[in-house]
BATOR-600778 format. One line per 8 residues: number of its first residue (from 1); their letters; for each residue z, x, y of N, C-alpha, C. Coordinates in steps of 0.2 Angstrom, whole numbers, always signed. Each point is the difference from the previous one (the first is absolute). Layout:
# residues N
NUM = a = Z/X/Y/Z/X/Y/Z/X/Y  ...
This chain:
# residues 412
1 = xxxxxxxx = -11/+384/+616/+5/-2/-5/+7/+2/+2  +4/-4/+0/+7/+1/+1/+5/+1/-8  +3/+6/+0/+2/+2/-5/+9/+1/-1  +3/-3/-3/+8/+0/+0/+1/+4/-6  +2/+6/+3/+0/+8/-3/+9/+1/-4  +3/+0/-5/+6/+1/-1/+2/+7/-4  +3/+4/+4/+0/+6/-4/+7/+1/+1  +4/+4/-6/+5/+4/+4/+4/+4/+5
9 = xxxxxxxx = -5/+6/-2/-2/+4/+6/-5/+2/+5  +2/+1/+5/-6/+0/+4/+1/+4/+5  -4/+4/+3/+3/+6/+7/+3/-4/+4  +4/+4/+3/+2/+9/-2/+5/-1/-6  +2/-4/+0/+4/+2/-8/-4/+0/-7  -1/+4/-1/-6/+4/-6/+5/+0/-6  +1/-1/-6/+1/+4/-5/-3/+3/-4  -6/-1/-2/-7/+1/-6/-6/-5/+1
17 = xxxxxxxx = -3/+2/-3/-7/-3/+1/-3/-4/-1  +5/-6/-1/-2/-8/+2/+1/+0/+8  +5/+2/+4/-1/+1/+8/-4/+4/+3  -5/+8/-5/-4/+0/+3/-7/-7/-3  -1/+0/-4/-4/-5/-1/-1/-6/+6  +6/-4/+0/+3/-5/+4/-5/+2/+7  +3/+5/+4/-1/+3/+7/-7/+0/+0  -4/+4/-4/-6/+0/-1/-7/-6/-1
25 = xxxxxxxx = +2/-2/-4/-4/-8/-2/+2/-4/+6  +5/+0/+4/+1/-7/+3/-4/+4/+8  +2/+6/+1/-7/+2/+7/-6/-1/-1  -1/+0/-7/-8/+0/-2/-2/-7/+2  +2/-4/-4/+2/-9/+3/-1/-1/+6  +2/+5/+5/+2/-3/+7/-8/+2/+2  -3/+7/-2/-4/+2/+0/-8/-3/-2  +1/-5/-4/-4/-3/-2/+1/-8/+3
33 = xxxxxxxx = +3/+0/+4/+0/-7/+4/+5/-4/+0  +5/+3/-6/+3/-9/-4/+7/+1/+5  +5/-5/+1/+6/+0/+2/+4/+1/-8  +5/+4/+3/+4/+1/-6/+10/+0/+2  +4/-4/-4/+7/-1/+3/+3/+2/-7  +4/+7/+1/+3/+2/-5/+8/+1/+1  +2/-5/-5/+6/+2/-3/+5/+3/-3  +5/+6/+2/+3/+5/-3/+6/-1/+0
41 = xxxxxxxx = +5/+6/-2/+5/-1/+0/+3/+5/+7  +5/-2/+4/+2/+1/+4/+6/+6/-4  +1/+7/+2/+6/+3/-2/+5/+0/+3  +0/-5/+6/+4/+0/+5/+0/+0/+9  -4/+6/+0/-1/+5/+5/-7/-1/+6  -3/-5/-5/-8/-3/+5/+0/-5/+0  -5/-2/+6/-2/-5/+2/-1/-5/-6  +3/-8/+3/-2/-4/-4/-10/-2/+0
49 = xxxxxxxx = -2/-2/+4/-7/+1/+2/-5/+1/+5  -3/+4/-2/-4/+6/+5/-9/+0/-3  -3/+3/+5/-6/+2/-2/-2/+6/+0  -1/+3/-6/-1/+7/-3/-9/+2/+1  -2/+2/+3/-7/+3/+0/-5/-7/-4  +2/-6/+5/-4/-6/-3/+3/-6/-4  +5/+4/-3/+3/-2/-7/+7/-4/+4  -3/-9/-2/+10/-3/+1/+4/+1/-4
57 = xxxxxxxx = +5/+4/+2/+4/+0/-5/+10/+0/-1  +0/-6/-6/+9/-3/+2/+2/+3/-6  +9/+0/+3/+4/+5/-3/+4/-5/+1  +2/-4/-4/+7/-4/+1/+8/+3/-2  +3/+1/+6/+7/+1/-3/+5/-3/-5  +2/+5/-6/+3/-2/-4/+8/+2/-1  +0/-6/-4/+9/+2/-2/+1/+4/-7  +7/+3/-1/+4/+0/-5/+4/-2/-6
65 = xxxxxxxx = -6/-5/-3/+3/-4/-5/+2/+4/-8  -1/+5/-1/+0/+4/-7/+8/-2/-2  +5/-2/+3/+7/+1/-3/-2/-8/-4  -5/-4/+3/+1/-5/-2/-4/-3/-5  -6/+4/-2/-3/+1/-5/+3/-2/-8  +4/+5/-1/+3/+0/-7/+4/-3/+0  +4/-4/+5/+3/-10/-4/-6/-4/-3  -4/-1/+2/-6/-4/-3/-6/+0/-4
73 = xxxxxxxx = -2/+9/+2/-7/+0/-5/+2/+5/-7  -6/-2/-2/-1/+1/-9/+4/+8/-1  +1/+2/-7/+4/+6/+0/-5/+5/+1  -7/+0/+0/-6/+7/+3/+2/+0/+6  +0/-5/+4/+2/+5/+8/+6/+1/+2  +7/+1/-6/+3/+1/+1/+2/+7/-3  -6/+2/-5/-1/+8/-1/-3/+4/+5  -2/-3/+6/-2/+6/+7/+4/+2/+3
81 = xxxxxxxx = +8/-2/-1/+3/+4/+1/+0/+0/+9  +1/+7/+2/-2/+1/+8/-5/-2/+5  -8/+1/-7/-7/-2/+2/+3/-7/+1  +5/-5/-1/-1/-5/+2/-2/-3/+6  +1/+6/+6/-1/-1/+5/-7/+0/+1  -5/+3/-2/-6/+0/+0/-2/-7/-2  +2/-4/-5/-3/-5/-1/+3/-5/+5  +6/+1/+2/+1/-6/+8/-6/+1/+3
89 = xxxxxxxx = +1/+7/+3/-5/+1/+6/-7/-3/-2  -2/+0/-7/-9/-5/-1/+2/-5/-2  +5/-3/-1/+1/-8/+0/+0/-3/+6  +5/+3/+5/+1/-4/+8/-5/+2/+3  -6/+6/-1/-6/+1/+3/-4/-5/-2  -1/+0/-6/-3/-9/-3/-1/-5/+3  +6/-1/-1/+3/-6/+1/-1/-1/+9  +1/+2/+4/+1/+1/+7/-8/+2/+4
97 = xxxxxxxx = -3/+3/-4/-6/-1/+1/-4/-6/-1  -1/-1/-6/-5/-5/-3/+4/-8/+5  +5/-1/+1/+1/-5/+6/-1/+0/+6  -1/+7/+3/-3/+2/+8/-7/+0/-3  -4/+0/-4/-6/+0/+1/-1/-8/-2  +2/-4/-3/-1/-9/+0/+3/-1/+7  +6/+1/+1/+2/-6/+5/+0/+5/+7  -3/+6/-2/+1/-1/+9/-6/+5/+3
105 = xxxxxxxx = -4/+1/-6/-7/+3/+3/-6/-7/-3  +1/-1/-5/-4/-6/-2/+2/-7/+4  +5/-2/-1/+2/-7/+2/+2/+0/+8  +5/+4/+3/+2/+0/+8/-6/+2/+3  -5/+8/-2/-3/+3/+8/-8/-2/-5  +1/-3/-5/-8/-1/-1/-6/+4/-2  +3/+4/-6/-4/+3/-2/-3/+0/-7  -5/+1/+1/-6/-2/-7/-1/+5/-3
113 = xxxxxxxx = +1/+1/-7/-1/+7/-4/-5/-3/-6  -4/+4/+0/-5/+0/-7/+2/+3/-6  +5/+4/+1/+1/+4/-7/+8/+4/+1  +3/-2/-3/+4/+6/+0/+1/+5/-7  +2/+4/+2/+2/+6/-6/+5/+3/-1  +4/+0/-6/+7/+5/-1/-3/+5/-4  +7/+4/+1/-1/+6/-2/+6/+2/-8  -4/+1/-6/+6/+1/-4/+5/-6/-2
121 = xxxxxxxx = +5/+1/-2/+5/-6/+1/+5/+2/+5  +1/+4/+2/+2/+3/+9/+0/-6/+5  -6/-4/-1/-1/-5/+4/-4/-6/-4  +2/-1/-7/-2/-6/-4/+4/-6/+1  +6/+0/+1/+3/-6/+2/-2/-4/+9  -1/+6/+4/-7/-3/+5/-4/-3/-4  -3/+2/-3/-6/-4/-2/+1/-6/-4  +4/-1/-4/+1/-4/-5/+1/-5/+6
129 = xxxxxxxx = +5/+0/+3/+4/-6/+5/-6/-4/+5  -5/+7/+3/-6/-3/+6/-4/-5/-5  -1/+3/-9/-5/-4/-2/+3/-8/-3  +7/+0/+2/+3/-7/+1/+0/-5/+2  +1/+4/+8/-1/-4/+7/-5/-1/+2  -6/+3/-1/-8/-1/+3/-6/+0/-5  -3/-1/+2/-5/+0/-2/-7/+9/-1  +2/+2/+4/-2/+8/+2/+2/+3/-7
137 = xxxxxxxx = -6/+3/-5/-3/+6/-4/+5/+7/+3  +1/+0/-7/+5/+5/+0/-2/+4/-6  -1/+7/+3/-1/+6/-4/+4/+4/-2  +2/+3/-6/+3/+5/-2/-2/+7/+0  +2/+4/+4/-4/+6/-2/+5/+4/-3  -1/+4/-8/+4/+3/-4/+0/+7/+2  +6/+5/+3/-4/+7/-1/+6/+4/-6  +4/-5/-3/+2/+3/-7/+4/-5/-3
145 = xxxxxxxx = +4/+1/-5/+3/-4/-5/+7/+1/-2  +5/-4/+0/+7/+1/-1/-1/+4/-9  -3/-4/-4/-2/+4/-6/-1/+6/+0  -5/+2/+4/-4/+7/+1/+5/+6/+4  +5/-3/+5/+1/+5/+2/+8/+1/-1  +3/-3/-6/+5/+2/-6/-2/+0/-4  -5/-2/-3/+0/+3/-8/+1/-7/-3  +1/-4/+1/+1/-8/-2/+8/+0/-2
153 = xxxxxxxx = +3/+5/+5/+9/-3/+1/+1/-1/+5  -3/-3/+3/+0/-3/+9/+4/-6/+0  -1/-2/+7/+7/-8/+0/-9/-5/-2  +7/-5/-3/-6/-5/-2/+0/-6/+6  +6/+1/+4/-3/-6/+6/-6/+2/+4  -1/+8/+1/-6/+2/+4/-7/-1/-6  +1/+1/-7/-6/+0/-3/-1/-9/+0  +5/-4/+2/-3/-8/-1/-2/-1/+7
161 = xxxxxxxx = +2/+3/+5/-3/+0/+7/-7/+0/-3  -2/+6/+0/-7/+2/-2/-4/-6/-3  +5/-1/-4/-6/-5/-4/-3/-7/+1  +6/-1/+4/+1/-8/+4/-8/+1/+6  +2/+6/+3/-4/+1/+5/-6/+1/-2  -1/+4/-6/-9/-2/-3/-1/-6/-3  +5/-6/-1/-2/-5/-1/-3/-4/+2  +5/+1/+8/+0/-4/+5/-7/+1/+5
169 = xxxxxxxx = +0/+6/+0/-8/+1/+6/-4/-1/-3  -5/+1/+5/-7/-2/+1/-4/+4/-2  +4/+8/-1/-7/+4/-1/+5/+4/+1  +0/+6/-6/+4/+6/-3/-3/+7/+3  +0/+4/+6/-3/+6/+0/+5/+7/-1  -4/+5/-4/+3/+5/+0/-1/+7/+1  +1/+5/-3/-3/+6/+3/-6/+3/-4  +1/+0/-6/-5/+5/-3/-1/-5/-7
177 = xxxxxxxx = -8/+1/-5/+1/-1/-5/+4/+0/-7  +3/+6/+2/+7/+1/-4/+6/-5/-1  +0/-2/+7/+7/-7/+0/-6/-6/-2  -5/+1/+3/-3/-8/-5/+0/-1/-5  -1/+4/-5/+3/+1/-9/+4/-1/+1  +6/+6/+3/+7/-3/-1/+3/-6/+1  -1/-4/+5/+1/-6/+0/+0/-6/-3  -8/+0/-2/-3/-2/-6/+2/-1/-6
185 = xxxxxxxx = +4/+5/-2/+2/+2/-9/+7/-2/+2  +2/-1/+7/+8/-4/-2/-1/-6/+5  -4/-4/-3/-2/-6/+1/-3/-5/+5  -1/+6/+6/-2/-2/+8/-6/-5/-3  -1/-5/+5/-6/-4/+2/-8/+5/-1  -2/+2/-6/-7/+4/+2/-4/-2/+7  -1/-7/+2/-4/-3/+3/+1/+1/+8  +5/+2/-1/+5/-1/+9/-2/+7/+0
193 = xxxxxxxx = +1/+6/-2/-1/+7/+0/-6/+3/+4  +3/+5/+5/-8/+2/+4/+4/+8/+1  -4/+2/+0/+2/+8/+2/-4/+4/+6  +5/+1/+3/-3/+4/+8/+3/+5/+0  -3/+9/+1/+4/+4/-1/+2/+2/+9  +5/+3/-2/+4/+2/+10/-6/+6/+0  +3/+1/+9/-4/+4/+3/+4/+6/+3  -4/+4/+2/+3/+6/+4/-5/+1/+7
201 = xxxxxxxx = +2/+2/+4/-1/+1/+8/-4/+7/+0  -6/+0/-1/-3/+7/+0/-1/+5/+6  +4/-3/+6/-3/+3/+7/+9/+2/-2  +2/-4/+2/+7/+3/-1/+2/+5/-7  +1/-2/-6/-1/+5/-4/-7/+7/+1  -1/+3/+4/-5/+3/-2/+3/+8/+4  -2/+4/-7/+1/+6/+0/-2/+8/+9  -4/-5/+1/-5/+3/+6/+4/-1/+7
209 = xxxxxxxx = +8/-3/+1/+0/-4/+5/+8/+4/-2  +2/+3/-5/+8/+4/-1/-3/+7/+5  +4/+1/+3/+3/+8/+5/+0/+3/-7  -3/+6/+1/+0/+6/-6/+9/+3/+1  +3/+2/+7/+6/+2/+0/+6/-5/-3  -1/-6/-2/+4/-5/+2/-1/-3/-8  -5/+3/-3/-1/+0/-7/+2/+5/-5  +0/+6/+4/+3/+8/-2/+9/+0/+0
217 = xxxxxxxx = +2/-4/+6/+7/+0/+0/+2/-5/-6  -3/-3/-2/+3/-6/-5/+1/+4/-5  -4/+6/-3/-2/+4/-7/+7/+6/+3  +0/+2/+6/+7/+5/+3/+6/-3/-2  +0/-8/+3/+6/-5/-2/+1/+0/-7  -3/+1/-4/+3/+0/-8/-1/+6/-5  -3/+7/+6/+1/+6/-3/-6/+0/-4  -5/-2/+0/-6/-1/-5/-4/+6/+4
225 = xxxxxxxx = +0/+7/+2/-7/+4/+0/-7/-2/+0  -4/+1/+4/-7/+0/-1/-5/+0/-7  +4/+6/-3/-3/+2/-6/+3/-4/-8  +7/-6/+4/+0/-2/-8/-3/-8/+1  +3/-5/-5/-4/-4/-2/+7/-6/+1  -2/-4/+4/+5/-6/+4/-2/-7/-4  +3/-1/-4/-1/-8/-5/+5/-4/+4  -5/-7/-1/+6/-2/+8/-1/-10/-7
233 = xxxxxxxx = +8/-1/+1/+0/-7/-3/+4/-6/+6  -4/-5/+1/+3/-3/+5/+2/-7/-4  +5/-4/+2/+1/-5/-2/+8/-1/-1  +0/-7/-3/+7/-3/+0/+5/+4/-8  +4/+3/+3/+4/+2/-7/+2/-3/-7  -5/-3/-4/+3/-7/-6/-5/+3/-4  +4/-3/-4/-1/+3/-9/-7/-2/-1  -3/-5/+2/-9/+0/-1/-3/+6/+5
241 = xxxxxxxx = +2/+3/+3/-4/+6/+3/-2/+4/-3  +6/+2/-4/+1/+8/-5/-2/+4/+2  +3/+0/+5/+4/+7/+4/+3/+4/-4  +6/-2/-6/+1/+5/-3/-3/+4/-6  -6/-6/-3/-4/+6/-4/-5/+5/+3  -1/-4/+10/-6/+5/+3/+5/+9/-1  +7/-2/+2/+5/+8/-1/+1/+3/-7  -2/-6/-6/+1/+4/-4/-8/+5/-3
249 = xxxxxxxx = -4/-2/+3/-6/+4/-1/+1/+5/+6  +2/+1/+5/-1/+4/+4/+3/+7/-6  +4/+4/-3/+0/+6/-3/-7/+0/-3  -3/-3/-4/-7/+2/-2/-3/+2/+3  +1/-5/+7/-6/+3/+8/+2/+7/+0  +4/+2/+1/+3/+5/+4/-3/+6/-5  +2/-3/-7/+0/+7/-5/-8/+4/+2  -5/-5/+3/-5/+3/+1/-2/+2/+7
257 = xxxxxxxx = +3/-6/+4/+0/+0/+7/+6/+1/+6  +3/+5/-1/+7/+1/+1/+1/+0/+9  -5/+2/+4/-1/-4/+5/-2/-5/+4  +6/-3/-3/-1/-9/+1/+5/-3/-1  +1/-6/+5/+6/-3/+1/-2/-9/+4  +5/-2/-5/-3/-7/+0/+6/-4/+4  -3/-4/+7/+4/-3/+6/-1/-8/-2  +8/-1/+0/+2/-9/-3/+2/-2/+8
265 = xxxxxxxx = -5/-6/+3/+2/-4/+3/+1/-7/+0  +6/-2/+3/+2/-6/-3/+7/+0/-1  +1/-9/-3/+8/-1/-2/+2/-5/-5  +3/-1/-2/+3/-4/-5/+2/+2/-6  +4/-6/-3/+5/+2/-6/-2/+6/-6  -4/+3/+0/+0/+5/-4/+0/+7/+3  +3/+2/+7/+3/+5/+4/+1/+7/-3  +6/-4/-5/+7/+3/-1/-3/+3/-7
273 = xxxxxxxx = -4/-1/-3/-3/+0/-6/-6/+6/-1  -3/-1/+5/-4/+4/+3/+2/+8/+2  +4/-1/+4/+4/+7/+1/+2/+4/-4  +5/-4/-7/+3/+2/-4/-8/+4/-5  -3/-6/+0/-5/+3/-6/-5/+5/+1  -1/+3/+8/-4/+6/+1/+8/+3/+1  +5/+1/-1/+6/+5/+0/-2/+2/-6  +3/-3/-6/-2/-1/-7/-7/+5/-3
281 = xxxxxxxx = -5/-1/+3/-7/+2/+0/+1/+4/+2  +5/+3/+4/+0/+7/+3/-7/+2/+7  -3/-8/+2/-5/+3/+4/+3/-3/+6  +6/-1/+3/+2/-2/+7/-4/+6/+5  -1/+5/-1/-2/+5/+4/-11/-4/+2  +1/-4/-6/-11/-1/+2/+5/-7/+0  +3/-3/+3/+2/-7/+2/+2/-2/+5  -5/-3/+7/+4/-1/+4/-1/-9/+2
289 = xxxxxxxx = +8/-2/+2/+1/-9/-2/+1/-2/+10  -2/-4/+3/+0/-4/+4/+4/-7/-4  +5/-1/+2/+2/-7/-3/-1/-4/+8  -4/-3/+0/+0/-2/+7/-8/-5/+1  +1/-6/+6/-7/-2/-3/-4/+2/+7  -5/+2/-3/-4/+6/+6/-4/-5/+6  -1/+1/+6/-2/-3/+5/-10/+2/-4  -3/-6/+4/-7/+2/-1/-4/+6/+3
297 = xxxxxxxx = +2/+3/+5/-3/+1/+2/+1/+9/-5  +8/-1/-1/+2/+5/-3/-6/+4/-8  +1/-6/-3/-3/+0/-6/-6/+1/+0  -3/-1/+6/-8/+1/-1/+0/+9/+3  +3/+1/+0/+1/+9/+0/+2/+3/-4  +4/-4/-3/+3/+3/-8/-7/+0/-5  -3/-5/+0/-7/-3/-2/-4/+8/+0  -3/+0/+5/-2/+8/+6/+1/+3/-4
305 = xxxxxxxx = +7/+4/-1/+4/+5/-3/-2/+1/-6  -1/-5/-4/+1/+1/-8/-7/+3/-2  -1/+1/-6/-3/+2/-1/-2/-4/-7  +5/-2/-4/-3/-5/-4/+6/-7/+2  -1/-7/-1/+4/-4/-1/+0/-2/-9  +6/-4/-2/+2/+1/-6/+6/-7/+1  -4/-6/-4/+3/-5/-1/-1/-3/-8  +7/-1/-2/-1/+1/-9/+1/-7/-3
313 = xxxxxxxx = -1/-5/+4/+5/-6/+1/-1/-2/-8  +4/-5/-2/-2/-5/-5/-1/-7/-1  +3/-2/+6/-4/-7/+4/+1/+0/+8  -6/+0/+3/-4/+1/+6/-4/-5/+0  +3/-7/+3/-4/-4/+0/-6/+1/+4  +0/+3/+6/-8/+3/+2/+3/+8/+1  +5/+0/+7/+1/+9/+1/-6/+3/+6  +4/-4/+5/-3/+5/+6/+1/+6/+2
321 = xxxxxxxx = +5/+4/-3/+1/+7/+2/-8/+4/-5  -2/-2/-4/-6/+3/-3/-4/-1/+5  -1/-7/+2/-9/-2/+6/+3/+5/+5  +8/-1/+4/-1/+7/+4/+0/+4/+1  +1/+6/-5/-2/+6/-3/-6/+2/+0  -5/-5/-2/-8/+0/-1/-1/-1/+5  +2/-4/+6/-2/+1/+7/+0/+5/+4  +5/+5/-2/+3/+5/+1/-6/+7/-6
329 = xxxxxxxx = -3/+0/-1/-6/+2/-5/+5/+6/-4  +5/-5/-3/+5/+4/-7/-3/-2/-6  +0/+6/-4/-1/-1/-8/+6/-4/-1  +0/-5/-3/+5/-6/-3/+1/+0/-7  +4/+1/-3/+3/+1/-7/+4/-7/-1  -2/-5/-4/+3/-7/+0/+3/-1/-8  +5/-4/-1/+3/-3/-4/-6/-6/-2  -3/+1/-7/-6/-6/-1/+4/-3/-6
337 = xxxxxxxx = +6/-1/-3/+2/-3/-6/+3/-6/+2  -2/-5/-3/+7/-8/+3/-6/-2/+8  +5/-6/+2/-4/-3/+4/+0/+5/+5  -4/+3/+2/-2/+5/+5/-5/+0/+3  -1/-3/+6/-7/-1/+6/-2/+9/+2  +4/+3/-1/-2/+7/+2/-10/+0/-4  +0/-1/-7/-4/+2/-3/-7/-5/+4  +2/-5/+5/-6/-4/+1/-3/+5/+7
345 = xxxxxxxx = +6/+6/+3/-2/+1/+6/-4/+8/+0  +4/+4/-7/+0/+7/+1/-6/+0/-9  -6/+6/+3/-6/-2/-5/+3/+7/-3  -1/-1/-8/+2/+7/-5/-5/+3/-1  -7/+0/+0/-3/+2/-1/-7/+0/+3  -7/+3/+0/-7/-2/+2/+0/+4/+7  -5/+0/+4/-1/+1/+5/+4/-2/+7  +3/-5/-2/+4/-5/+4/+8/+4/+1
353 = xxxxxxxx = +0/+4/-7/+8/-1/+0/+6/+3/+6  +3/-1/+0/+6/+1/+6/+6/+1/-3  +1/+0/-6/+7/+3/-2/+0/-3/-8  +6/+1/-4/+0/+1/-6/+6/-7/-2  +0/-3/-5/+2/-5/-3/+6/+2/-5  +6/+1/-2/+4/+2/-1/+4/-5/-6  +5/+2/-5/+4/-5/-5/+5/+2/+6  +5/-4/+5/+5/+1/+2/+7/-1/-4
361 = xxxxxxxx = +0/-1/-6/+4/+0/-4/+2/+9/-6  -7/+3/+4/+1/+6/-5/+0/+6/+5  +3/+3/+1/+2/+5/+3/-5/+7/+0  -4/+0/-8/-2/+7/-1/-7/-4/+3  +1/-6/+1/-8/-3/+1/+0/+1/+10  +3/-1/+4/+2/-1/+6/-1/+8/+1  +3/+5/-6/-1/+8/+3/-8/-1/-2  -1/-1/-5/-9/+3/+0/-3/-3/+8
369 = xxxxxxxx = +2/-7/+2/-5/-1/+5/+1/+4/+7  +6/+2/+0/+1/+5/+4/-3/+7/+2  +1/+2/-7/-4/+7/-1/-8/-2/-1  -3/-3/+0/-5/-1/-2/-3/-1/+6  +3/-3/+6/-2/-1/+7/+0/+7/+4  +6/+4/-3/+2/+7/+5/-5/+5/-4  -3/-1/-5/-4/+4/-1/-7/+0/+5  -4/-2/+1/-4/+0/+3/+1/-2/+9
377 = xxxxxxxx = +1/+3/+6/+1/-3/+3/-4/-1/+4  -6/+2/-2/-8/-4/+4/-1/-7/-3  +1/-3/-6/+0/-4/-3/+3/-6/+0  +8/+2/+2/+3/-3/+4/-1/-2/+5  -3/+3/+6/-3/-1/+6/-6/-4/+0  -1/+1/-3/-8/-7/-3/+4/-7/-1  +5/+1/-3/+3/-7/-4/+4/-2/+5  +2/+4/+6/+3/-2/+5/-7/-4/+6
385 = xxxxxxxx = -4/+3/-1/-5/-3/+6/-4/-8/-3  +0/+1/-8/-3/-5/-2/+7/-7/+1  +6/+4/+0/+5/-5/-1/-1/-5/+7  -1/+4/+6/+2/-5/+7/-9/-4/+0  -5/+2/-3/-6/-3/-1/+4/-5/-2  +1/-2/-6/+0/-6/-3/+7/-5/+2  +2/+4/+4/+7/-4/+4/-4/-4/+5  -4/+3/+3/-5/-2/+7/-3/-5/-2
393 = xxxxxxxx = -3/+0/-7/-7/-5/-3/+5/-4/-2  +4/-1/-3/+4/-8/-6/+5/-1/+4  +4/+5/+4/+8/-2/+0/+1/+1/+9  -3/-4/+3/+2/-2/+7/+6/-5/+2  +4/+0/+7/+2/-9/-1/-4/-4/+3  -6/+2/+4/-5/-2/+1/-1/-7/-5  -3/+4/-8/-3/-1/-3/+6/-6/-5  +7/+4/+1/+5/-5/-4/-1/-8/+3
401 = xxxxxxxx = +1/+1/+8/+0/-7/+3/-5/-3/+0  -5/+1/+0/-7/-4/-2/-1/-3/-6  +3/+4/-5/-1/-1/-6/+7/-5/+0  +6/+1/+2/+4/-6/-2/+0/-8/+5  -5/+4/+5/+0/-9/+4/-5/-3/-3  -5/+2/-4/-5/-3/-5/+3/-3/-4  +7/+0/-4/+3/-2/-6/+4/-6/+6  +0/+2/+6/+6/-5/+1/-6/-6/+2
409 = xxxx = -6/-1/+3/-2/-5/+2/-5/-2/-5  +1/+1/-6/+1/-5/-5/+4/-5/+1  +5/+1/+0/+5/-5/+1/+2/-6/+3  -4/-1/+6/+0/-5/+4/-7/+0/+3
């Protein structure tokens, strides 16, 4: 199978976990036989087209058009203000792609595609245009929602992207249960809808393969002692994280477990906010902030280090830093209120369980799963060993790309 991959980002320029996703699914692809030619955006700095560990993959150079934007489009994209430049860069990526994949990979050098797939609306207008000009099944895979990850005050030309795009394909894929309800109750095709959950790399993720010194210096790096207790939050700094209610339970933690300090890695617009309100808290001293987005190899020691992880989200349309935490055999304390795939990964209770299911809108609720995990810390270690079991059993990428070439040759 030959597959026309479009995502935004792709290595080495990473930003979050649609480009680890991206990178991993498409070696798997490569690794299950198929040909795969992926589409991303160029930051400037790389190759137009290269071959990545199998993977073909084009980077069209783009221009500058954002001054030019607000003489002609609607007044919503003309509230992005400076972010206008972001939507240049995924319109001229669009647009400049979806043309070098018809005229001059399809039509010029002669290449046959059975399926292609975008990613998001990052790369919907790719898709929208391919299913124009050919005849070639065109997949949507959703891994979240302009709705969901404002609050339903987001731009409406990206929530009509979105919708045009589930109108228009062949077949709707997303990440977890969760988003298939959600989609569902604002009006998505039921019938177009498939759900494949992501994967995680258990050889790489795997706790037995961290240097103990190299693991010890991360906890020296941020002052954390042997004998206290390292809560580690990893992710993108935005208001569906709740990062700041996971700070405002920390004095509860403390009043009982006062050797303990809780490490923020990551970046985004809630920085500024965050500092301020462990100042306010009075617990900057159990607070330590990485504004920064961490190398992988980096995080999987952080992972090591910790001793509990702690994500409180309130929309997580699936939320890979949980599956890698559990790879990682971390007790996982998750955000299960609102559309949140955490609750499909991390087990609350029974024999199985691997970490605790949280209100991440309630603060005293976030301290109890806290202290409830640092009380025991045999039983923590249980839910950490059951955790990478069931990362191993369900959440391979192995097991994702099998499962999504099955959905795709339906199609043709």
């Amino acid at each position: 199978m030959r597959i026309g991959f479009f995502v935004w980002e792709y290595p080495p320029k990473l930003v979050g976990g649609l480009g680890t996703y991206a990178e991993y699914i498409t070696h798997e692809f490569v690794e299950l036989g198929h040909d795969v030619s992926v589409f991303t955006l160029n930051p400037g700095d790389l190759k137009t087209r290269e071959i990545l560990k199998g993977v073909e993959v084009h980077r069209p150079m783009i221009g500058n058009a954002s001054n030019v934007f607000p003489m002609f489009v609607i007044d919503d994209l003309k509230k992005w203000g400076t972010n206008i430049r972001l939507f240049n860069d995924i319109f001229i990526y669009n647009i400049l792609s979806a043309t070098k994949f018809v005229n001059g990979l399809i039509k010029k050098e002669g290449y046959h595609f059975d399926i292609v797939c975008v990613h998001d609306w990052l790369s919907s207008i790719a898709g929208l245009m391919i299913k124009n000009e050919t005849k070639i099944p065109v997949v949507f895979h959703v891994h979240s929602t302009e709705w969901g990850r404002s609050g339903g005050q987001g731009s409406e030309v990206v929530s009509h992207l979105e919708w045009a795009t589930a109108q228009s394909a062949d077949r709707v894929i997303t990440v977890s249960y969760a988003m298939q309800e959600d989609l569902i109750k604002h009006g998505w095709p039921q019938s177009k809808i498939s759900v494949v959950w992501n994967g995680v790399d258990p050889e790489r993720y795997n706790p037995q393969k961290c240097r103990q010194r190299e693991v010890e210096l991360i906890r020296e790096k941020y002052g954390v002692p042997n004998d206290w207790n390292m809560l580690l939050f990893i992710g993108r700094l935005a208001w569906v994280k709740n990062v700041r209610n996971l700070l405002q339970a920390m004095p509860m933690v403390l009043a009982e477990y006062p050797k303990t300090k809780l490490v923020i890695l990551g970046k985004g617009e809630e920085q500024r906010d965050i500092v301020e309100t462990a100042s306010r808290l009075g617990i900057k001293d159990n607070v330590i902030y990485r504004f920064d987005f961490v190398p992988e190899d980096e995080r999987i020691l952080n992972y090591a280090a910790a001793d509990i992880c702690i994500f409180p989200s309130v929309y997580e349309p699936f939320g890979i830093v949980s599956l890698e935490a559990m790879a990682m055999q971390k007790p996982v304390i998750v955000g299960a209120r609102g559309v949140v795939g955490f609750r499909e990964q991390v087990v609350s209770s029974g024999p199985s369980q691997n970490g605790l299911h949280v209100n991440g809108q309630d603060a005293s609720d976030i301290a109890w799963g806290i202290k409830e995990t640092l009380k025991d810390s045999q039983r923590a270690k249980i839910w950490g060993q059951n955790g990478r079991k069931r990362a191993l059993d369900y959440f391979t990428w192995e097991k994702t790309a099998q499962e999504t070439i099955e959905i795709y040759k339906t199609l043709f």
